[in-house]
C-alpha positions in Angstrom: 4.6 11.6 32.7 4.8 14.9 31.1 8.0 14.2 29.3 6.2 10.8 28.2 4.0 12.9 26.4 6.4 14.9 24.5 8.0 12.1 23.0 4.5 10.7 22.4 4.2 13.7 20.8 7.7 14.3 19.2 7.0 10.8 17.4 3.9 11.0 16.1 5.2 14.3 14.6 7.9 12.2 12.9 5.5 10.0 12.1 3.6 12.6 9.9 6.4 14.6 8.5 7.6 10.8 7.2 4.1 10.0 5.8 3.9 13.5 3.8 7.4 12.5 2.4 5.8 9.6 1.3 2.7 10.7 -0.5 4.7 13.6 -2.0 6.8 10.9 -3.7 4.6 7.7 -3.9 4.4 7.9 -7.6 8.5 7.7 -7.9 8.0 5.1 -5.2 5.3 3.0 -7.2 7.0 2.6 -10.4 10.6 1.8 -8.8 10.6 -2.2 -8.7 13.2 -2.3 -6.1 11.3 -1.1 -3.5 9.6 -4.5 -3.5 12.5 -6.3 -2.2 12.3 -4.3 0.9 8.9 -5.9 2.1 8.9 -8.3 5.2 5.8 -10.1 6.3 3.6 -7.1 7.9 6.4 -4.5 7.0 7.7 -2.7 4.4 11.6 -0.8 4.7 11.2 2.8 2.7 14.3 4.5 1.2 13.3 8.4 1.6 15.6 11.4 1.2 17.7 13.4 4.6 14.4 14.9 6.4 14.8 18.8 7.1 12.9 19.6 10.2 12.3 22.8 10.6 14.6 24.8 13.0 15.9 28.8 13.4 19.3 28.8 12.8 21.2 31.4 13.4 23.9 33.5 11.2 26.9 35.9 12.1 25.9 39.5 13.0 27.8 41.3 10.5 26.1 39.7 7.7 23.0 41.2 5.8 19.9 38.9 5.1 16.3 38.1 6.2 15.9 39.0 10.2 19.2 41.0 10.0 18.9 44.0 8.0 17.3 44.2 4.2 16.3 40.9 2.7 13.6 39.7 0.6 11.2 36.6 -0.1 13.2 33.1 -0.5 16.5 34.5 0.8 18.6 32.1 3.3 18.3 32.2 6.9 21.5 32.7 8.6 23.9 31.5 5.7 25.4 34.5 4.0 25.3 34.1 0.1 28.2 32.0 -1.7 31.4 34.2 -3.0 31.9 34.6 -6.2 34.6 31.7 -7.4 34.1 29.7 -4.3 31.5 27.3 -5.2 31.2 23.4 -5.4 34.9 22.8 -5.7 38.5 22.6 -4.2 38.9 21.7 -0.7 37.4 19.2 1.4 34.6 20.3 3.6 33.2 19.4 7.3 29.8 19.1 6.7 27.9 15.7 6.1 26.5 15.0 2.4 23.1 13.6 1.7 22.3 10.2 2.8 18.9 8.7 2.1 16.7 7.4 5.4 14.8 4.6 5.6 11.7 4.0 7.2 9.1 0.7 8.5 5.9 1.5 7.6 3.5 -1.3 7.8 1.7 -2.6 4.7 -2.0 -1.2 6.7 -0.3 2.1 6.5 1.1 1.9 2.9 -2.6 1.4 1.7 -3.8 4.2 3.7 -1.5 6.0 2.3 -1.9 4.8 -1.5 -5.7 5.3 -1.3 -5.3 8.5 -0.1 -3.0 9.8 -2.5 -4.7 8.0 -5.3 -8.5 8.9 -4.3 -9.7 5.0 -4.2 -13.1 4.6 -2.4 -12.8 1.9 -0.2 -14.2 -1.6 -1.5 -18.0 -2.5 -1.1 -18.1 -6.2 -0.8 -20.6 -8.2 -2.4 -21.8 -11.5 -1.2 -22.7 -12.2 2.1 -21.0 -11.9 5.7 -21.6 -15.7 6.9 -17.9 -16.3 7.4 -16.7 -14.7 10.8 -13.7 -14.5 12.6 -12.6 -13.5 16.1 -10.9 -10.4 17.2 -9.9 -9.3 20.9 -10.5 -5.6 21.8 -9.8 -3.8 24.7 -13.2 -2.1 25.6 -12.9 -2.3 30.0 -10.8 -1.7 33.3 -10.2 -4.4 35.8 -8.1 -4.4 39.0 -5.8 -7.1 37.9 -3.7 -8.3 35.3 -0.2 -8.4 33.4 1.9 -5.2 33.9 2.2 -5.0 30.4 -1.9 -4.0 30.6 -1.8 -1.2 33.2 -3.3 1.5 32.5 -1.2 4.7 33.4 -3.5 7.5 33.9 -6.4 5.2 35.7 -3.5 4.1 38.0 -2.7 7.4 38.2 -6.4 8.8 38.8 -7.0 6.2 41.4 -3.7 7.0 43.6 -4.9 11.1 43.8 -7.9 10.1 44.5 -7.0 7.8 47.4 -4.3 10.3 49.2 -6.8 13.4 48.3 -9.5 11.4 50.4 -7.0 10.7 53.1 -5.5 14.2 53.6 -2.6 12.8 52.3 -2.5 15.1 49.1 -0.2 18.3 49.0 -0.7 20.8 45.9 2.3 22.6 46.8 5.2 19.3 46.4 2.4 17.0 44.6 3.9 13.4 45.0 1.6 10.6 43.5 2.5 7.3 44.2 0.0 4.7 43.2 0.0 1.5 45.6 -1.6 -1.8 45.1 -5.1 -1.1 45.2 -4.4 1.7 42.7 -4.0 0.0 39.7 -6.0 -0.2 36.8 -5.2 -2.9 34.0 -7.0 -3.0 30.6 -9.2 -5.7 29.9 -10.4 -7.0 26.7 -13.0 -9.0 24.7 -13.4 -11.4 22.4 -15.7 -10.7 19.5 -17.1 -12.6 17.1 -17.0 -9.9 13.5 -18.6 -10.6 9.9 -15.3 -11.5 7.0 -15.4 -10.4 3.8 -13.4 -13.1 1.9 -12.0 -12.3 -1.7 -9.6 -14.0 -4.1 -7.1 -12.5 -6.8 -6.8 -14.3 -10.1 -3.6 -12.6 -11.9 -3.1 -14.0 -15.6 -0.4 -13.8 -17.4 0.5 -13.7 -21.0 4.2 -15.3 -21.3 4.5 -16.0 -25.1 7.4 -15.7 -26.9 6.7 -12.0 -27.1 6.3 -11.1 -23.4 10.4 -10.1 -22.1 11.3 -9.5 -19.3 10.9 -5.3 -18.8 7.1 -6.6 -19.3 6.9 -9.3 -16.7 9.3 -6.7 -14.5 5.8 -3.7 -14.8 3.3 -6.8 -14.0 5.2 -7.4 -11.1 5.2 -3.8 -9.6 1.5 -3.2 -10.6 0.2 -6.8 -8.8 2.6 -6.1 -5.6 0.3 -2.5 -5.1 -3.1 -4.1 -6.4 -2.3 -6.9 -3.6 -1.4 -3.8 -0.8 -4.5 -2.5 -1.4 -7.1 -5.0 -1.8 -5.4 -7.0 1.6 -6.2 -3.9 3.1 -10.0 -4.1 2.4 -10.3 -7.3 3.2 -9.7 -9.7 6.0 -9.3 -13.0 3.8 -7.7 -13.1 0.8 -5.9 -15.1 -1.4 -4.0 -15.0 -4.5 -4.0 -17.5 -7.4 -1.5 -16.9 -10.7 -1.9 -18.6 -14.1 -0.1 -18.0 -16.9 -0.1 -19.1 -20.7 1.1 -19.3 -23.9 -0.9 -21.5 -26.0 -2.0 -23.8 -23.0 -2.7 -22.6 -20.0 -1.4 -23.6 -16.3 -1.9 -22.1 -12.4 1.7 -21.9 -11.0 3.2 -20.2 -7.8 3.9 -16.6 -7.4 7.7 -17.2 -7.6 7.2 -19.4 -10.8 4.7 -16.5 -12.5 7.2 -14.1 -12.6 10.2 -15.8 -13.4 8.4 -18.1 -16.3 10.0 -17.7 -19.8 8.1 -19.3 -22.5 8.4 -19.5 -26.0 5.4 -19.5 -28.6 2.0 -18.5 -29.5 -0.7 -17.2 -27.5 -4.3 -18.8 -27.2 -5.9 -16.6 -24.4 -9.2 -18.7 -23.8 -7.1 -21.3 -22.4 -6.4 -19.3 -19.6 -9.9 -18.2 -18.8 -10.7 -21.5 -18.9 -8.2 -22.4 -16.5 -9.9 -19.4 -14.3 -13.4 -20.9 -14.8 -12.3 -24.2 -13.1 -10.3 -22.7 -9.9 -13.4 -20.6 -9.4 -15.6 -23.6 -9.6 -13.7 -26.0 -7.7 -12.7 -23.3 -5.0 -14.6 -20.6 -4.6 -18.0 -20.3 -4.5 -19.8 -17.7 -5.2 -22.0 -17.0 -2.4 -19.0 -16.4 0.0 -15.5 -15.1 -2.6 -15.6 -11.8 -3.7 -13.4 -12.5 -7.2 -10.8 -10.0 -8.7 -9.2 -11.0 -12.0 -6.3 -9.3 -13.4 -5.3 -10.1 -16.5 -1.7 -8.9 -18.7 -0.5 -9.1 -21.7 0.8 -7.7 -24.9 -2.2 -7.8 -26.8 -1.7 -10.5 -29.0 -3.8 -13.5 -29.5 -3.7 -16.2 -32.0 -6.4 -16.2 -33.7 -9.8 -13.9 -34.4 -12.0 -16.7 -33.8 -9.9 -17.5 -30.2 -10.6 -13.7 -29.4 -14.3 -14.3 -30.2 -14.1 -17.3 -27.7 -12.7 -14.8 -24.7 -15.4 -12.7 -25.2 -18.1 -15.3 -24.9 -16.5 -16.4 -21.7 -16.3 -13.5 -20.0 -19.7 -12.1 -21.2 -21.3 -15.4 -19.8 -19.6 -16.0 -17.4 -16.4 -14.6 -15.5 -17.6 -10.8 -15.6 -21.2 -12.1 -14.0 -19.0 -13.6 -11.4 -16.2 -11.3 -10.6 -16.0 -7.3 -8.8 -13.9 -6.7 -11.0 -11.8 -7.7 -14.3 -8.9 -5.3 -15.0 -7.0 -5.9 -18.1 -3.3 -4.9 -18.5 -1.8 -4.2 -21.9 1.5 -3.7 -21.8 3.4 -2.6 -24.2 5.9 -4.9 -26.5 7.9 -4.6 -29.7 6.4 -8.0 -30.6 3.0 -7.4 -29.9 0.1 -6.4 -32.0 -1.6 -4.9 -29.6 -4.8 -5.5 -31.2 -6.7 -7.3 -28.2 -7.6 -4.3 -26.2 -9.5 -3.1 -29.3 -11.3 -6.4 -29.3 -12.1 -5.8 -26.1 -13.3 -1.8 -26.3 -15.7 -2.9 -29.8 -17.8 -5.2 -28.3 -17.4 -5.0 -24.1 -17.1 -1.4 -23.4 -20.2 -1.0 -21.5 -19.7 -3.8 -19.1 -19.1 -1.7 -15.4 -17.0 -4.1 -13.9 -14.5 -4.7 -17.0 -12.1 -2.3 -16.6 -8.7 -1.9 -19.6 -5.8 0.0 -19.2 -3.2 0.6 -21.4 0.5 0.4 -19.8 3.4 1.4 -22.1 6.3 1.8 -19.6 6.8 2.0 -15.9 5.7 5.7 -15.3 2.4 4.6 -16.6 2.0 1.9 -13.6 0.6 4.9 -11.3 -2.6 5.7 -13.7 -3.2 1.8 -13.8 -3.7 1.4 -10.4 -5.7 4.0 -10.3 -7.9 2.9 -13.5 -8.2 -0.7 -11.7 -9.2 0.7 -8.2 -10.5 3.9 -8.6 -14.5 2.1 -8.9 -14.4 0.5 -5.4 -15.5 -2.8 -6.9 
């Protein structure tokens, strides 16, 4: 039992040292796209750098450093310092090089991680809890059931107890052996729990002007936004339009891959929006997240003047939240985002972000998620 422990503990020591690693580095982790490709249903494979656990290691005698004679701050323990004209180069060594580790962590725990790291408040729905689901939970002790159930230390508690009462107990050569009647097996309920439901609406811009690095920094910054908000909610789903001058919902597959050609009328696509929230969604029971990207172009003022109307009357009054994404293209005018800032700034739940290259991915989600909407 007691060596059951230490790897219990040995592991969740691991565990810890692994999820530092990854906080330290979740910015370089955010804004690599490969990373991405590594995610299973419920998991996600981590590449992360040789761990050093700490460890004494021990140097020969004759040499002088810390713990053997004068040293100070930073020097090595135990290896003496490199001879002048025998570093790096020549022969062939018998020590192993770097390699890089990776590591499951499931997508619950990337979002812990992420919200942590990032500061996000967690989500306060709106709407109401009438939809409800079913959980089991293991909240009692019963006498019987599967083996994979038992419970270990109320077995165990029951067998002293039994031999202690019969004289059968001996402090000196302890030997618990729990019989039949000992065993203790966990039990569970089932339990009827309010669900928050909430939908994703990601548009997409793919005009002539929109490449492919651009589509590449939606990608990334939709596969976190989708970590984190699955995390804060039980239900959720995901719906992808894109555009150019008309408007269509596609697949997720077909929403990244899409290369159009063209100009851009952006009212098409919170049109589009307006009717899968109608048709779908209602209001009373969808908490609504809209994420919209693009390069900032737009074909015409008087389309722009359109947008606005819609979303002042009525997809901000529906949704939590409306990010806009402006990414950054040679192409582009960039001049939506201004639009946007002149006559919506105030608007709580309307929230634009600039994104000029990959590194800047890791301030987006934070400008998106950092309200708890």
């Amino acid at each position: 039992m007691a060596r059951i422990h230490s790897i219990d503990k040995d592991l969740n020591r691991f565990k810890q040292i692994v999820r530092g690693k990854v906080k330290e580095d979740l910015k370089k982790y955010i804004t690599k796209g490969e990373m991405i490709g590594r995610k299973g249903k419920d998991k996600i494979s981590i590449p992360i750098p040789q761990i050093e656990i700490p460890k004494f290691r021990f140097g020969q005698q004759e040499q002088n450093g810390v713990g053997q004679g004068d040293g100070e701050v930073g020097d090595p323990v135990g290896e003496g310092q490199e001879q002048e004209g025998q570093g790096g180069q020549g022969e062939a060594g018998n020590k192993p090089g770097e390699h890089e580790l990776e590591v499951d962590l499931t997508l619950e725990e990337l979002a812990e991680i992420m919200g942590e790291e990032l500061q996000l408040p967690n989500i306060e729905p709106k709407g109401t809890d009438k939809i409800r689901y079913t959980v089991d939970k293991y909240r009692g002790i019963r006498r019987v059931g599967p083996e994979s159930l038992r419970h270990f230390k109320r077995t165990y508690k029951e067998a002293l107890r039994r031999q202690i009462s019969l004289g059968g107990y001996n402090p000196d050569k302890p030997c618990i052996i729990p019989v039949r009647e000992d065993k203790r097996y966990r039990s569970w309920k089932t339990i009827p729990e309010p669900q928050y439901n909430a939908v994703i609406i990601y548009i997409m811009d793919v005009s002539g002007s929109m490449g492919d690095e651009q589509k590449e920094m939606v990608r990334i910054e939709s596969f976190w936004i989708d970590t984190w908000l699955t995390s804060q909610y039980k239900g959720i789903e995901s719906r992808y339009i894109i555009h150019d001058a008309t408007a269509r919902e596609v697949d997720r597959e077909t929403f990244f891959k899409t290369k159009e050609s063209g100009g851009t009328v952006i009212s098409t696509a919170y049109e589009e929006a307006l009717e899968i929230l109608g048709k779908d969604y209602p209001l009373e029971d969808w908490n609504i997240y809209i994420f919209q990207f693009s390069d900032g172009d737009n074909w015409s003022a008087d389309d722009t003047e359109k947008c606005i109307d819609i979303l002042q009357g009525q997809l901000l009054p529906m949704a939590n939240l409306f990010g806009y994404g402006q990414v950054r293209s040679f192409f582009g005018s960039g001049q939506y985002i201004g639009d946007l800032q002149k006559n919506l700034n105030e608007v709580e739940n309307l929230v634009l972000s600039e994104i000029p290259d990959k590194e800047a991915i890791y301030g987006s989600i934070r400008d998106f998620l950092g309200k708890g909407k």
